[in-house]
KOLPAZA-173181 format. One line per 8 residues: number of its first residue (from 1); their letters; for each residue x, y, z of C-alpha. Coordinates in nm, 4 decimals, padded with zeros to 6 digits. Example, Ala and Ser with C-alpha at 12.3 -4.5 7.8 and 13.67 -1.06 7.14 Angstrom:
1	AS	01.2300,-00.4500,00.7800  01.3670,-00.1060,00.7140
This chain:
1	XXXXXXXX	-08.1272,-00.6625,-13.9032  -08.2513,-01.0226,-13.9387  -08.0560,-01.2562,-14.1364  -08.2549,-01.5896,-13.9966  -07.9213,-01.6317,-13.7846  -07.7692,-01.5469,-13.4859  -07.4602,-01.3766,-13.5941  -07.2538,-01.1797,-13.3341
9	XXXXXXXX	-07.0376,-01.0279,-13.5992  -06.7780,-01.0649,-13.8276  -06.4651,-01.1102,-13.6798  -06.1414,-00.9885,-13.7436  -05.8305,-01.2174,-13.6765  -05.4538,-01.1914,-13.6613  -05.1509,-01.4347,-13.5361  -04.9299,-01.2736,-13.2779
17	XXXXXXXX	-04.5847,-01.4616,-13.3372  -04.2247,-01.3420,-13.2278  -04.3827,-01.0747,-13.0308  -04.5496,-00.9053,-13.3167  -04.9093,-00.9237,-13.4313  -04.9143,-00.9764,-13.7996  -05.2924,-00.9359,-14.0321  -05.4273,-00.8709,-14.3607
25	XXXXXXXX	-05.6333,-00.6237,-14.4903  -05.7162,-00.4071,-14.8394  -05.3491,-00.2897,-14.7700  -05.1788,-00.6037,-14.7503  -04.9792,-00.7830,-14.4530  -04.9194,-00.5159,-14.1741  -04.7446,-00.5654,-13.8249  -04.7830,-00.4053,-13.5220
33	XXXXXXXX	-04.6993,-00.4037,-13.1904  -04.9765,-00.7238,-12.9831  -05.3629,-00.5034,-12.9681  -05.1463,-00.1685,-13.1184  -05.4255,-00.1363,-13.4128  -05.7459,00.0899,-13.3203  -05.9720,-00.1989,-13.2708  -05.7637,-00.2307,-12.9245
41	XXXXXXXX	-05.7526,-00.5397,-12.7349  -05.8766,-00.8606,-12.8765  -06.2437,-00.9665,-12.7281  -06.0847,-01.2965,-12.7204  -05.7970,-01.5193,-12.7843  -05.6874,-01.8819,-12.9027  -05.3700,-02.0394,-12.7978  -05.2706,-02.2078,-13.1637
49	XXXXXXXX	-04.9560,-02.3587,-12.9504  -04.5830,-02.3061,-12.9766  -04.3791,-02.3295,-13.3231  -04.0366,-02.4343,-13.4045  -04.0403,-02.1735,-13.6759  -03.6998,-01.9188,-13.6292  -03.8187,-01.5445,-13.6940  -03.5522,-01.5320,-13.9521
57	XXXXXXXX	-03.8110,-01.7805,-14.1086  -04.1159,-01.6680,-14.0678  -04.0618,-01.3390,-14.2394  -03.9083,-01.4695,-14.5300  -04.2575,-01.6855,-14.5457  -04.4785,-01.3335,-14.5237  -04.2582,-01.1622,-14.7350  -04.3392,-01.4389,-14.9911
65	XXXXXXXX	-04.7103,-01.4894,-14.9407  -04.7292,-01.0607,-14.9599  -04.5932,-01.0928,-15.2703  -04.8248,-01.3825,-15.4200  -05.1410,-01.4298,-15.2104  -05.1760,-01.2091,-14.9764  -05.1465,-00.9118,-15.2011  -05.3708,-00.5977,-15.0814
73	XXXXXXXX	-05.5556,-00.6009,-15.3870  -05.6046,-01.0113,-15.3998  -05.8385,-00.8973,-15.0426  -06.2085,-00.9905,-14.9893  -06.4316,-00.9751,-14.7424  -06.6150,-01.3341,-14.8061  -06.3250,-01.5092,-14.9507  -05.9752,-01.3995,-14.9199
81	XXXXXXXX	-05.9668,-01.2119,-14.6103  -05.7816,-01.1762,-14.2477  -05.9312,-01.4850,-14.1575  -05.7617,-01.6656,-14.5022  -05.4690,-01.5101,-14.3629  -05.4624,-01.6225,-14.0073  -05.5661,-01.9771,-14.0706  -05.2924,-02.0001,-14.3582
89	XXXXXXXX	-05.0158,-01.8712,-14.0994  -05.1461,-02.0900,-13.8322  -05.0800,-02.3760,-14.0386  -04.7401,-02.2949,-14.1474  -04.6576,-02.1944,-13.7671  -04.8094,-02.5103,-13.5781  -05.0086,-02.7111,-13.8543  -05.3373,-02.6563,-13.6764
97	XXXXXXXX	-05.6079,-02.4575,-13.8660  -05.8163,-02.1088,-13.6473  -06.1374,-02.2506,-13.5061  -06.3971,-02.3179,-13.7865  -06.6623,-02.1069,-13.6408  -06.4420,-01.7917,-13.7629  -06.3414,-01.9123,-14.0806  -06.7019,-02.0496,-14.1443
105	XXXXXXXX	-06.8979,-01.7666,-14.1139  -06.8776,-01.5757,-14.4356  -07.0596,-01.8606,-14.6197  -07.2979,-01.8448,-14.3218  -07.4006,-01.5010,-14.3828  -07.4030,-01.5513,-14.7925  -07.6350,-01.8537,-14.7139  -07.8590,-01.6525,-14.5937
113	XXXXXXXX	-08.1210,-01.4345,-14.8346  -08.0053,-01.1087,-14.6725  -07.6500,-01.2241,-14.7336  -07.6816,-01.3063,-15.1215  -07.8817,-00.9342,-15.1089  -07.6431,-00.7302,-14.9409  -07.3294,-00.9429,-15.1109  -07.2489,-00.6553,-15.4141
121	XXXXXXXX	-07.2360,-00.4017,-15.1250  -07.0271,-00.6378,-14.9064  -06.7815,-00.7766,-15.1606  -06.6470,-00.3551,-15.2425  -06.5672,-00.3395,-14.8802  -06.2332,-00.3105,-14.8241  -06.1285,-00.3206,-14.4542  -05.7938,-00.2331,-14.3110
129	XXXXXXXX	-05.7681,-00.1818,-13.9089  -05.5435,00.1697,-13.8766  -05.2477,00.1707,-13.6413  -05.0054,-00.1229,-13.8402  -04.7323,-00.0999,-14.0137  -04.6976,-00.2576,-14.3673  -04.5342,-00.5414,-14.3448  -04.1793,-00.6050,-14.5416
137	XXXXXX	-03.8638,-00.7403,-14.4746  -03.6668,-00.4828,-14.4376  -03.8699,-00.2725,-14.2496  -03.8549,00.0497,-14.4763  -03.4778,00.0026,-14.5619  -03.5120,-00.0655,-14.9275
């Protein structure tokens, strides 16, 4: 597979906050306990800081964006993806954005002739790590 790149892959983000780790896929916001989805332990990870956003807070804010952007079926893989979703948390939480080289890459591999080939395939792929919960405020008490 030669897209004229060097790509190591696409990557798959989420924002560990309040001791949960919180990411969007095809199913929405889920939560799970830090590394509890089957993809395991992160290959790597960025210290975004500390926030002075309460829990109490925070959830009200995902409960919101699942309702409006975040939506399972608003996901896709190039341009409204986990990546959207951990760079617009990121902000909210410490007003500093995920490092560009994630959030960048999609229109890397679209640049590319392979990308712009491949991109009907790519764009009805749905992806949703197994092993979180979906997300809502009341956790399952409705």
């Amino acid at each position: 597979l030669h897209t004229g790149k060097q790509l190591d892959g696409i990557w798959h983000t989420s924002i560990i906050v309040h001791k949960d780790e919180f990411f969007y896929g095809s199913g929405g916001i889920s939560s799970c306990a830090p590394g509890g989805t089957l993809l395991g332990p992160p290959d790597s990870v960025v210290d975004l800081g500390n926030t002075e956003v309460t829990e109490e807070i925070f959830l009200e804010y995902l409960s919101s964006l699942g309702e409006s952007m975040f939506r399972g079926e608003s996901y896709n893989l190039f341009e409204h993806n986990c990546n959207t979703f951990s760079n617009e948390v990121a902000q909210f939480l410490t007003g500093r954005k995920i490092p560009s080289y994630i959030t960048d890459l999609p229109a890397e591999v679209l640049s590319t002739p392979f990308g712009q080939a491949l991109r009907p395939l790519l764009d009805s792929i749905q992806i949703q790590p197994p092993g979180g919960n979906t997300f809502s405020r009341h956790n399952g008490q409705s």
